[in-house]
C-alpha positions as CSV (number, residue, x, y, z in Angstrom):
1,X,-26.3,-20.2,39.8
2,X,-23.3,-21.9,39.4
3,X,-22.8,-22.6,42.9
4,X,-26.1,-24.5,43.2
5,X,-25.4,-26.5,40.6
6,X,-22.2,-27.5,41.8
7,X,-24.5,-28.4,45.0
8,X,-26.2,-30.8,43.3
9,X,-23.3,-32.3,41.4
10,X,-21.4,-32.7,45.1
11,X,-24.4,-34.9,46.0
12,X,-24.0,-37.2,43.2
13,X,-20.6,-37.3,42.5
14,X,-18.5,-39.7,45.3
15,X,-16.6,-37.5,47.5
16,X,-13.6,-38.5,46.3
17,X,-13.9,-36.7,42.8
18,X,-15.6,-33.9,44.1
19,X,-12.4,-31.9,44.9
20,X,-11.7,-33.3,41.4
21,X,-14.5,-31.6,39.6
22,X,-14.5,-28.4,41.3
23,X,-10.9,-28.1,40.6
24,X,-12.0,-28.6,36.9
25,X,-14.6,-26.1,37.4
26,X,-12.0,-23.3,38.3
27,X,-9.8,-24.7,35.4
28,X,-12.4,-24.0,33.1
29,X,-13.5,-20.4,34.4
30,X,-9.9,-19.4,34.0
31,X,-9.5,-21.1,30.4
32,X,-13.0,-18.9,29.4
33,X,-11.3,-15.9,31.2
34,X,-8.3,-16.4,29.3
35,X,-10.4,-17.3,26.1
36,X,-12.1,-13.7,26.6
37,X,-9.4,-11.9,26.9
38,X,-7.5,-13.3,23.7
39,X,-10.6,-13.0,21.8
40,X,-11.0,-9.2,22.8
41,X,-7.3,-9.0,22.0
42,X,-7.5,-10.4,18.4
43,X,-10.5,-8.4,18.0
44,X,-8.0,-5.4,18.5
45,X,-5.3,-6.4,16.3
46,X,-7.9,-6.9,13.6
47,X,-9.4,-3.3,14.2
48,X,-5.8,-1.7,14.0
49,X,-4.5,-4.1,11.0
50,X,-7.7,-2.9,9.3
51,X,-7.1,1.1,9.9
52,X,-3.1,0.2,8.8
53,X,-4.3,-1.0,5.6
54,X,-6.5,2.1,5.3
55,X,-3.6,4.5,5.9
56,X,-1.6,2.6,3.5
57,X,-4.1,2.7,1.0
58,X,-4.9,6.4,1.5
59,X,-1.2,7.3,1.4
60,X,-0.5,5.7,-1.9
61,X,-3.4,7.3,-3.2
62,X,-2.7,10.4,-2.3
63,X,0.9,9.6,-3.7
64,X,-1.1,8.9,-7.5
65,X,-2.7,12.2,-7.8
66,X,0.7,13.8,-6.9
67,X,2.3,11.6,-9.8
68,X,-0.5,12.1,-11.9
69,X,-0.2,15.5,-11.5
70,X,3.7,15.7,-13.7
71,X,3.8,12.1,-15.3
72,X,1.8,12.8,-18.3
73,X,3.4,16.0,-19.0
74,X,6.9,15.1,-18.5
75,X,6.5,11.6,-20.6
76,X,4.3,14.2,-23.5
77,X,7.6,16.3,-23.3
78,X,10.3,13.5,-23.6
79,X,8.3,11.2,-26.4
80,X,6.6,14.6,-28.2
81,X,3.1,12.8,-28.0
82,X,0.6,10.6,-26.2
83,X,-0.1,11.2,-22.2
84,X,0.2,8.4,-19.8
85,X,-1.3,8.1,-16.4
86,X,-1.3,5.6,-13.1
87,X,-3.9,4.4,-11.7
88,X,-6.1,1.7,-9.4
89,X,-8.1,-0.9,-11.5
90,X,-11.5,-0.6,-11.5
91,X,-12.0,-4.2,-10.4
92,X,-10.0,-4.0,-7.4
93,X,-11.2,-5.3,-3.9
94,X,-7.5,-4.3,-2.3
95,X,-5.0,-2.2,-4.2
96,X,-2.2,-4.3,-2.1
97,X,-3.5,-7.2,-4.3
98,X,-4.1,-5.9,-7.5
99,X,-1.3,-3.0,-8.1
100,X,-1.0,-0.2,-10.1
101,X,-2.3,0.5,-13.9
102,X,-0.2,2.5,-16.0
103,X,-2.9,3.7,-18.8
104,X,-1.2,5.6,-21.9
105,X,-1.9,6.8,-25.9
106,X,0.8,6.1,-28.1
107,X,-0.3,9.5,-29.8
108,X,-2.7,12.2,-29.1
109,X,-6.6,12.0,-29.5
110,X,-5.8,7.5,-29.2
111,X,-7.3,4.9,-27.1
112,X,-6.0,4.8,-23.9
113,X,-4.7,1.4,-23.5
114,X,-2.4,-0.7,-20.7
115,X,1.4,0.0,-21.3
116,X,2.6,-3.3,-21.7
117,X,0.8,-2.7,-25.7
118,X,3.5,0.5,-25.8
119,X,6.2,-0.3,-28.0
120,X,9.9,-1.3,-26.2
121,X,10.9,2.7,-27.0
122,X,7.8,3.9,-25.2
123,X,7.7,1.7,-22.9
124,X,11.3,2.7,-21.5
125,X,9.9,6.7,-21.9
126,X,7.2,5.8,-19.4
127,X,9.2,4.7,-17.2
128,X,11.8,7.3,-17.4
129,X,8.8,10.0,-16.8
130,X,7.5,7.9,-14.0
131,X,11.0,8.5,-12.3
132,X,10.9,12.0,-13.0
133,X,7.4,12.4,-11.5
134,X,8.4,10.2,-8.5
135,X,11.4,12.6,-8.1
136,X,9.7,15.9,-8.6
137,X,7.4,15.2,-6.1
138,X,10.1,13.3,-3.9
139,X,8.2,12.0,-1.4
140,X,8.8,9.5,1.8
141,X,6.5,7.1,2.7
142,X,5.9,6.5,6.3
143,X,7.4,3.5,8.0
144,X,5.1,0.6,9.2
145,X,6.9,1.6,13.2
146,X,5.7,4.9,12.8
147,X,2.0,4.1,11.4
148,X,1.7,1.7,14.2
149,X,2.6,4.3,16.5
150,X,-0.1,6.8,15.3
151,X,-2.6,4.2,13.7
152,X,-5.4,6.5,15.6
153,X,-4.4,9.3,13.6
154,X,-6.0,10.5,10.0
155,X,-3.3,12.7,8.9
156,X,-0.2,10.6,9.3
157,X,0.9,10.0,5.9
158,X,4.0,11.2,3.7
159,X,6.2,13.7,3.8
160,X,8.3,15.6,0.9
161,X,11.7,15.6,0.9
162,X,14.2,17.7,-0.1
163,X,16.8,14.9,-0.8
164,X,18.6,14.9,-3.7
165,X,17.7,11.4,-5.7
166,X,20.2,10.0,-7.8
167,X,18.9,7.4,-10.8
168,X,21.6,5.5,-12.5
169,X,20.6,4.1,-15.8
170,X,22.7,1.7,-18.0
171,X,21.8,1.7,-21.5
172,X,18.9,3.7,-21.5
173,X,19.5,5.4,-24.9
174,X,19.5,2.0,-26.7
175,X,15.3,1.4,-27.0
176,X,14.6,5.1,-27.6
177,X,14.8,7.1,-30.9
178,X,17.3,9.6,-31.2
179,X,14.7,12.4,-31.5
180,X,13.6,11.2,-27.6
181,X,16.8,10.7,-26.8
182,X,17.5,14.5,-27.5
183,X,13.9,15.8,-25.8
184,X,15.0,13.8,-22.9
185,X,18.7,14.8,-22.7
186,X,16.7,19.0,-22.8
187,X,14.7,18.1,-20.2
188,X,16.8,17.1,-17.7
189,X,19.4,19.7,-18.8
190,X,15.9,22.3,-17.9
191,X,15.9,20.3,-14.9
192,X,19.7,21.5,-13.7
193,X,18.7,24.9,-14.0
Protein backbone atom coordinates (compact mmCIF):
# COMPACT_ATOMS: atom_id res chain seq x y z
CA UNK A 1 0.00 0.00 0.00
CA UNK A 2 0.70 3.43 0.02
CA UNK A 3 1.45 3.56 3.61
CA UNK A 4 4.22 1.05 3.29
CA UNK A 5 5.74 2.63 0.82
CA UNK A 6 5.81 5.74 2.55
CA UNK A 7 7.60 3.45 5.27
CA UNK A 8 10.23 2.78 3.32
CA UNK A 9 10.69 6.22 1.85
CA UNK A 10 10.76 7.64 5.85
CA UNK A 11 13.74 5.35 6.20
CA UNK A 12 15.74 6.79 3.50
CA UNK A 13 14.70 10.18 3.35
CA UNK A 14 16.61 12.45 6.41
CA UNK A 15 14.02 13.23 8.96
CA UNK A 16 14.03 16.52 8.20
CA UNK A 17 12.18 16.17 4.75
CA UNK A 18 10.08 13.60 5.74
CA UNK A 19 7.28 15.91 7.06
CA UNK A 20 8.19 17.50 3.78
CA UNK A 21 7.36 14.64 1.50
CA UNK A 22 4.39 13.39 3.25
CA UNK A 23 2.98 16.78 3.11
CA UNK A 24 3.60 16.45 -0.73
CA UNK A 25 2.04 13.17 -0.62
CA UNK A 26 -1.38 14.62 0.73
CA UNK A 27 -0.87 17.58 -1.81
CA UNK A 28 -0.93 15.28 -4.49
CA UNK A 29 -3.94 12.89 -3.26
CA UNK A 30 -6.05 16.11 -3.13
CA UNK A 31 -4.73 17.52 -6.60
CA UNK A 32 -5.81 13.65 -8.14
CA UNK A 33 -9.11 14.15 -6.09
CA UNK A 34 -9.56 17.35 -7.43
CA UNK A 35 -8.34 16.15 -10.97
CA UNK A 36 -11.18 13.39 -10.74
CA UNK A 37 -13.67 15.33 -9.98
CA UNK A 38 -13.09 18.06 -12.81
CA UNK A 39 -12.56 15.28 -15.21
CA UNK A 40 -16.09 13.63 -14.27
CA UNK A 41 -17.37 17.14 -14.45
CA UNK A 42 -16.16 17.93 -17.99
CA UNK A 43 -17.21 14.57 -18.86
CA UNK A 44 -20.83 15.94 -17.90
CA UNK A 45 -20.84 19.13 -19.72
CA UNK A 46 -19.67 17.20 -22.78
CA UNK A 47 -22.65 14.61 -22.42
CA UNK A 48 -25.29 17.61 -21.99
CA UNK A 49 -23.53 20.01 -24.74
CA UNK A 50 -23.87 16.88 -26.95
CA UNK A 51 -27.80 16.08 -26.20
CA UNK A 52 -28.16 20.30 -26.65
CA UNK A 53 -26.83 20.00 -30.05
CA UNK A 54 -29.21 17.11 -30.65
CA UNK A 55 -32.28 18.99 -29.59
CA UNK A 56 -31.20 21.84 -31.65
CA UNK A 57 -30.71 19.79 -34.54
CA UNK A 58 -33.96 17.85 -34.13
CA UNK A 59 -36.00 21.04 -33.63
CA UNK A 60 -34.85 22.70 -36.74
CA UNK A 61 -35.55 19.67 -38.46
CA UNK A 62 -38.71 19.24 -37.41
CA UNK A 63 -39.04 23.14 -38.29
CA UNK A 64 -38.06 22.03 -42.33
CA UNK A 65 -40.69 19.51 -42.84
CA UNK A 66 -43.20 22.14 -41.35
CA UNK A 67 -41.73 24.78 -44.01
CA UNK A 68 -41.53 22.27 -46.56
CA UNK A 69 -44.86 21.40 -46.03
CA UNK A 70 -46.34 25.41 -47.59
CA UNK A 71 -43.05 26.83 -49.26
CA UNK A 72 -43.29 25.14 -52.52
CA UNK A 73 -46.86 25.83 -52.88
CA UNK A 74 -46.98 29.31 -51.83
CA UNK A 75 -43.67 30.25 -54.07
CA UNK A 76 -45.69 27.86 -57.20
CA UNK A 77 -48.58 30.31 -56.43
CA UNK A 78 -46.76 33.68 -56.32
CA UNK A 79 -44.12 32.96 -59.44
CA UNK A 80 -47.04 30.62 -61.49
CA UNK A 81 -44.21 27.82 -61.90
CA UNK A 82 -41.29 25.89 -60.49
CA UNK A 83 -41.39 24.47 -56.61
CA UNK A 84 -38.73 25.21 -54.31
CA UNK A 85 -37.78 23.37 -51.16
CA UNK A 86 -35.21 23.63 -47.92
CA UNK A 87 -33.19 21.34 -46.96
CA UNK A 88 -29.81 19.74 -45.06
CA UNK A 89 -26.89 18.94 -47.56
CA UNK A 90 -26.12 15.67 -48.07
CA UNK A 91 -22.49 16.17 -47.08
CA UNK A 92 -23.11 17.45 -43.78
CA UNK A 93 -21.35 16.27 -40.57
CA UNK A 94 -23.26 19.20 -38.38
CA UNK A 95 -26.16 21.17 -39.80
CA UNK A 96 -24.80 24.18 -37.36
CA UNK A 97 -21.77 24.13 -39.76
CA UNK A 98 -23.09 23.67 -43.00
CA UNK A 99 -26.69 25.52 -43.13
CA UNK A 100 -29.60 25.25 -45.00
CA UNK A 101 -30.03 24.35 -48.94
CA UNK A 102 -32.68 26.04 -50.65
CA UNK A 103 -33.24 23.58 -53.81
CA UNK A 104 -35.71 25.02 -56.60
CA UNK A 105 -36.86 24.63 -60.66
CA UNK A 106 -37.17 27.67 -62.40
CA UNK A 107 -40.16 25.92 -64.22
CA UNK A 108 -42.01 22.64 -63.84
CA UNK A 109 -40.70 19.16 -64.91
CA UNK A 110 -36.58 21.24 -64.48
CA UNK A 111 -33.56 20.27 -62.70
CA UNK A 112 -33.66 21.06 -59.37
CA UNK A 113 -30.78 23.23 -58.79
CA UNK A 114 -29.25 25.60 -55.74
CA UNK A 115 -31.16 29.04 -55.67
CA UNK A 116 -28.35 31.27 -55.96
CA UNK A 117 -28.59 29.97 -60.11
CA UNK A 118 -32.52 31.56 -59.81
CA UNK A 119 -32.63 34.73 -61.56
CA UNK A 120 -32.69 38.16 -59.16
CA UNK A 121 -36.79 38.02 -59.70
CA UNK A 122 -36.96 34.48 -58.40
CA UNK A 123 -34.68 34.76 -56.18
CA UNK A 124 -36.68 37.61 -54.27
CA UNK A 125 -40.11 35.16 -54.82
CA UNK A 126 -38.21 32.52 -52.78
CA UNK A 127 -37.70 34.43 -50.31
CA UNK A 128 -40.88 36.10 -50.02
CA UNK A 129 -42.55 32.34 -49.97
CA UNK A 130 -40.01 31.36 -47.43
CA UNK A 131 -41.49 34.25 -45.11
CA UNK A 132 -44.94 33.21 -45.80
CA UNK A 133 -44.13 29.55 -44.84
CA UNK A 134 -42.14 30.68 -41.82
CA UNK A 135 -45.32 32.70 -40.91
CA UNK A 136 -47.93 30.20 -41.59
CA UNK A 137 -46.46 27.94 -39.49
CA UNK A 138 -45.35 30.63 -36.96
CA UNK A 139 -43.39 28.90 -34.75
CA UNK A 140 -41.01 29.74 -31.56
CA UNK A 141 -37.99 28.16 -31.09
CA UNK A 142 -37.00 27.23 -27.64
CA UNK A 143 -34.46 29.31 -25.79
CA UNK A 144 -30.93 27.87 -24.95
CA UNK A 145 -32.23 28.66 -20.67
CA UNK A 146 -34.98 26.55 -21.24
CA UNK A 147 -33.26 23.60 -23.26
CA UNK A 148 -30.72 23.62 -20.58
CA UNK A 149 -33.31 23.27 -18.08
CA UNK A 150 -34.96 20.19 -19.70
CA UNK A 151 -31.88 18.88 -21.73
CA UNK A 152 -33.14 15.18 -20.29
CA UNK A 153 -36.21 15.62 -22.06
CA UNK A 154 -37.11 14.26 -25.80
CA UNK A 155 -40.00 16.32 -26.50
CA UNK A 156 -38.90 19.86 -25.58
CA UNK A 157 -38.89 21.57 -28.79
CA UNK A 158 -41.06 24.43 -30.40
CA UNK A 159 -44.09 25.80 -30.00
CA UNK A 160 -46.71 27.52 -32.46
CA UNK A 161 -47.76 30.81 -31.93
CA UNK A 162 -50.54 32.67 -32.53
CA UNK A 163 -48.71 36.01 -32.76
CA UNK A 164 -49.35 38.20 -35.36
CA UNK A 165 -45.89 38.71 -37.52
CA UNK A 166 -45.44 41.75 -39.19
CA UNK A 167 -42.75 41.80 -42.41
CA UNK A 168 -41.86 45.18 -43.68
CA UNK A 169 -40.41 45.12 -47.16
CA UNK A 170 -38.90 48.12 -48.95
CA UNK A 171 -38.80 47.79 -52.59
CA UNK A 172 -39.86 44.50 -53.02
CA UNK A 173 -41.89 45.03 -56.25
CA UNK A 174 -38.69 46.33 -58.11
CA UNK A 175 -36.89 42.57 -59.04
CA UNK A 176 -40.23 40.93 -59.75
CA UNK A 177 -42.46 40.96 -62.89
CA UNK A 178 -45.58 42.62 -62.78
CA UNK A 179 -47.52 39.37 -63.43
CA UNK A 180 -45.76 38.13 -59.78
CA UNK A 181 -46.21 41.21 -58.53
CA UNK A 182 -50.09 40.82 -59.07
CA UNK A 183 -50.13 36.82 -57.95
CA UNK A 184 -48.40 38.00 -54.92
CA UNK A 185 -50.45 41.09 -54.14
CA UNK A 186 -53.83 38.01 -54.48
CA UNK A 187 -52.26 35.93 -52.23
CA UNK A 188 -51.74 37.88 -49.41
CA UNK A 189 -55.13 39.73 -50.06
CA UNK A 190 -56.53 35.54 -49.77
CA UNK A 191 -54.38 35.62 -46.78
CA UNK A 192 -56.61 38.67 -44.98
CA UNK A 193 -59.55 36.76 -45.41
Amino acid sequence: SIFDNIQLVKSTIPQNNVKLFISNIIKAKELNNEYECNFQKITEYHTNNQKLHNQRTKCIQMALIDINKYIGEIYRYISGTGDVYLKIPANSISLFESGIEIIATQNDNEVWMDVSRLSGGQQAATGVALLLALQKINITLPTIESLIDNVDKEDTFFTYTNDSTLFMIDELDSSLDTSVVYRLGSYLSSQCN
